[in-house]
C-alpha positions in Angstrom: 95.4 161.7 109.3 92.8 162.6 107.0 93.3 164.3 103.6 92.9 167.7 102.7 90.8 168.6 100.0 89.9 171.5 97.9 86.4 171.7 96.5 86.6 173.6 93.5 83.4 175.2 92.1 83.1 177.6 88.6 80.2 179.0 88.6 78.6 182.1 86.0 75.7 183.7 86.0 73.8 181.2 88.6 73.5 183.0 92.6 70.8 180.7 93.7 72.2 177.7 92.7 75.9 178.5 94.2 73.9 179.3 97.4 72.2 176.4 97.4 75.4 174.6 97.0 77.2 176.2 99.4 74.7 176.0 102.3 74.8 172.1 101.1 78.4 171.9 101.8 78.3 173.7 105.0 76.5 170.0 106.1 79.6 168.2 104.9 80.5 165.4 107.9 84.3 166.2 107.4 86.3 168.2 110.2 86.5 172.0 108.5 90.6 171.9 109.0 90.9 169.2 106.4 89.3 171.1 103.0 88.3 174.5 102.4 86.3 175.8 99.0 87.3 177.4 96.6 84.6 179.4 93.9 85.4 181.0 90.7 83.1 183.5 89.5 83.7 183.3 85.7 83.1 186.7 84.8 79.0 186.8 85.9 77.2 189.9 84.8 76.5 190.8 88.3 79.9 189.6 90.8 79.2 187.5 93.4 81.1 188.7 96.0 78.1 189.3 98.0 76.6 186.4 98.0 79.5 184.6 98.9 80.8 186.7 101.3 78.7 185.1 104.4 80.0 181.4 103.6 84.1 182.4 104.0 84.6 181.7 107.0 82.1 179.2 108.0 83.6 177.3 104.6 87.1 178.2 104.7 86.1 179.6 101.0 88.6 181.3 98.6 87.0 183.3 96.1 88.2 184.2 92.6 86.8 186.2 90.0 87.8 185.7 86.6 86.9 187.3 82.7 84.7 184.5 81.5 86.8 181.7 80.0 84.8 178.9 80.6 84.8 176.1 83.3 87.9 174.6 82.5 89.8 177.5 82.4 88.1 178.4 85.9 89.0 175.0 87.5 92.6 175.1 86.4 92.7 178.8 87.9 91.1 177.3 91.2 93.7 174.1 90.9 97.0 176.8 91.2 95.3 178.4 94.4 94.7 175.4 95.6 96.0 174.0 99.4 94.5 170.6 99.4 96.1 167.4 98.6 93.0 166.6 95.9 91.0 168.5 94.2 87.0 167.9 94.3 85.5 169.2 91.5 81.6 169.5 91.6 79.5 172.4 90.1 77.1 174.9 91.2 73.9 173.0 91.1 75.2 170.3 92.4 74.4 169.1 96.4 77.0 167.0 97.8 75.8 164.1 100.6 76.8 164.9 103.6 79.4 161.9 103.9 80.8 163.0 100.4 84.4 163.4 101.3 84.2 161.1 103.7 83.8 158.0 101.2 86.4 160.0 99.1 89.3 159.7 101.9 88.1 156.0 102.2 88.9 155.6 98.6 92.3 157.8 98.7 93.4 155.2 101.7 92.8 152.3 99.7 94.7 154.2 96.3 96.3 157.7 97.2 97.5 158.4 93.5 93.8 158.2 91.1 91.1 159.8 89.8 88.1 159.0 92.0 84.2 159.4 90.2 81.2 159.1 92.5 77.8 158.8 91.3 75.5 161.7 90.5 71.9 161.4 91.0 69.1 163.6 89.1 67.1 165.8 92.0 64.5 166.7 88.8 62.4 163.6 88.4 59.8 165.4 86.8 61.9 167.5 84.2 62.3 164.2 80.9 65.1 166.5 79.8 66.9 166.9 83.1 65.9 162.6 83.8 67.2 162.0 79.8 70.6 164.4 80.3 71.3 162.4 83.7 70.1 158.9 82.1 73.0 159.4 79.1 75.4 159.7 81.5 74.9 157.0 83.9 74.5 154.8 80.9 78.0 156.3 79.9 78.8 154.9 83.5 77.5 151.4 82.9 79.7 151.2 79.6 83.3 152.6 80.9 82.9 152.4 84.5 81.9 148.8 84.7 85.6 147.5 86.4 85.5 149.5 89.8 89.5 150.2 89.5 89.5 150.1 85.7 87.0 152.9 84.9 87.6 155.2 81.7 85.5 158.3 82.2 83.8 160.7 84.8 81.7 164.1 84.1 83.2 166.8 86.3 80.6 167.1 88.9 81.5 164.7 90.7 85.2 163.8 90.2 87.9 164.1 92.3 92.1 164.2 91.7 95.1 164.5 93.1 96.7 168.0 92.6 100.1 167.0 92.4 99.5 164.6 89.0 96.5 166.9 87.8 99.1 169.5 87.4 102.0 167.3 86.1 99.8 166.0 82.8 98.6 169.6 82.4 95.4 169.6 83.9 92.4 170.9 82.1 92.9 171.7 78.3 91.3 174.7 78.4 90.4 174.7 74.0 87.7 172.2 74.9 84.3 174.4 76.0 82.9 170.8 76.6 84.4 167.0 77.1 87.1 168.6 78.8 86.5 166.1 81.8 86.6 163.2 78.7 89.7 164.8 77.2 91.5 165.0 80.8 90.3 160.9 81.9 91.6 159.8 78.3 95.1 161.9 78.9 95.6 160.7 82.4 95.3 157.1 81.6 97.3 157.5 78.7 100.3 159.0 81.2 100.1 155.5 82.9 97.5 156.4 85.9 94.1 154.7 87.1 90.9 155.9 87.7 88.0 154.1 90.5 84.2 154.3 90.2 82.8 155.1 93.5 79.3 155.0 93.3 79.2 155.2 97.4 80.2 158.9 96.4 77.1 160.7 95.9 76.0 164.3 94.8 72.5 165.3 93.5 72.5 167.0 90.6 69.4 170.0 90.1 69.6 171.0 86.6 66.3 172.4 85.6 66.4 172.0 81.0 63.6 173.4 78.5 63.8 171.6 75.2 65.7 174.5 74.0 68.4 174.2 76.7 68.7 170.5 76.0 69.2 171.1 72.2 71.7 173.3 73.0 73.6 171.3 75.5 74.0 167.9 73.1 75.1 170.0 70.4 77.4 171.5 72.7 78.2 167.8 73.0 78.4 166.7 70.0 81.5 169.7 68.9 82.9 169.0 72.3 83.2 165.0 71.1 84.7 165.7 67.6 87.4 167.4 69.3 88.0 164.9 71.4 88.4 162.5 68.6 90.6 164.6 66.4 92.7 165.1 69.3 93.3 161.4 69.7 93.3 160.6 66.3 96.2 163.7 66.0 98.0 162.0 69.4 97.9 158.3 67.1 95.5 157.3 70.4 92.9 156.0 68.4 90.2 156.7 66.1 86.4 157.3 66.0 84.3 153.9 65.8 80.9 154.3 66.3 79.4 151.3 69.1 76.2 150.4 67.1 75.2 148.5 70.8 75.9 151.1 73.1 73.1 153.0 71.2 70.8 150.3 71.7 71.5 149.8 75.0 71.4 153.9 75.2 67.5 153.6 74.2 66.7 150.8 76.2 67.9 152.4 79.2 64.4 153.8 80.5 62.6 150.7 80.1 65.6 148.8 82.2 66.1 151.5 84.9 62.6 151.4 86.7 61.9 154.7 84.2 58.7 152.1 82.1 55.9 154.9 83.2 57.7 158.1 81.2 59.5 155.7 78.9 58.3 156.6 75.8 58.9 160.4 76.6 62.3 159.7 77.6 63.2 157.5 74.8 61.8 160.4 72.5 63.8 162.8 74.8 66.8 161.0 73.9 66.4 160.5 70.2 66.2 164.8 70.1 69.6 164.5 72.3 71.5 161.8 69.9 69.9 164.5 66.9 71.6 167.1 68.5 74.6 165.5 69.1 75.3 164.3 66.0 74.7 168.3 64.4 77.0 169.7 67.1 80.0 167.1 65.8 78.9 167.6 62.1 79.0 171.6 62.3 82.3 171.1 64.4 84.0 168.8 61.4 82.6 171.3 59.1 84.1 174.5 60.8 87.4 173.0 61.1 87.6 171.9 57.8 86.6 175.2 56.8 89.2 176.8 58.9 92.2 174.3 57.7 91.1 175.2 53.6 91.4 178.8 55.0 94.9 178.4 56.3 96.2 176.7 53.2 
């Protein structure tokens, strides 16, 4: 029989783009008793009831509404309401293939007890920030993901888990406002479990950035990945070591990925985003320093 899932999408502020995904996922080639959705509205200014009021039956869609906590406070809410064996976790301007879950039960047959990561393709190939944002991570991809059954990291878009373990390791750790999809990969390996690259498992990703938007997001990035490093170095996991290759390789990545005509742009694109992510995880060190002088 095939496995239930529950698609779990947070969502604030964006009605379009959770309409869009939803009437994407009403094209899902999966029988409609084997996964229902479930959306969390964290704390929009306008609710979305609504809007998502038409999809509940059709989708077998739950719908929560929340005080804004941020996403991984929103998918851990969705994971305790969930029914479904996994948990697909995808976002709200994100479009699923119509054979996603599909290729995700093929992969549960084959292991029942992992993290499965598809691969998420940019629908914006004329936005360089959108192209540069997508470009980072599948590059990310390349690095960790290289072993099919021995990857290391997937962004939560596109990654799917099984309920039962998710909850046992403690799912989300909702301090993290961002890498809390690293984070969780880096814990669950660390509790003994395994994790499979899927690129067969596709969504298209429609994230339309302004520079501004873009700055903002890598230094977003940047605090979210001094936190993860303190939080391993605090665990004795490991500490930061910076991969002088994995940069090159990073800025190379246009030029080797059929991307030669907007290379230059993108490769300037990318310099701003390694800018800004190196503030964001300077400011973080320098707040928590501040904070731990404060406490003494």
């Amino acid at each position: 029989m095939k496995p239930v899932f529950s698609i779990i999408v947070p969502t604030y502020n964006r009605p379009k783009q959770i309409v869009t995904c939803l009437q994407t996922l009403m094209q899902l080639d999966y029988p409609r008793d084997r996964f229902e959705v479930i959306v969390v509205d964290d704390g929009s200014d306008v609710p979305l009831t609504d809007i998502v009021k038409p999809f509940q039956e059709s989708l077998n869609l739950v719908f929560i509404r929340q005080a804004n906590a941020g996403p991984a406070a929103a998918r851990n809410h969705a994971a305790q309401k969930a029914q479904g064996q996994y948990l697909a976790f995808t976002d709200d301007d994100c479009q699923p293939a119509t054979d996603w879950l599909k290729a995700l039960a093929a992969c549960f047959e084959q292991k029942p007890v992992c993290i499965v990561g598809g691969r998420t393709v940019n629908a914006l190939s004329d936005n360089p920030f959108s192209m540069t944002s997508q470009n980072i991570i599948s590059m990310g991809y390349d690095h960790y993901n290289a072993v099919r059954d021995q990857a290391r990291f997937f962004a939560s878009n596109n990654m799917v888990v099984p309920r039962q373990e998710f909850l046992a390791i403690g799912s989300f750790d909702e301090s993290f406002t961002t890498s809390e999809d690293r984070e969780l990969c880096d814990r669950w390996i660390h509790h003994g479990y395994t994790m499979t690259y899927a690129p067969e498992v596709v969504i298209y990703h429609a994230h339309p950035m302004t520079l501004r938007s873009f700055w903002k997001q890598h230094f977003n990035y940047g605090r979210g990945a001094f936190r993860f490093h303190q939080t391993r170095a605090d665990k004795g996991w490991g500490n930061f070591e910076i991969e002088g290759n994995y940069y090159m390789r990073l800025l190379r990545y246009p030029f080797t990925h059929g991307q030669s005509r907007q290379g230059l742009v993108l490769t300037g694109v990318l310099v701003v985003s390694q800018v800004a992510n190196a503030a964001g995880f300077f400011w973080e060190m320098s707040q928590q320093k501040t904070a731990a002088v404060s406490r003494t």
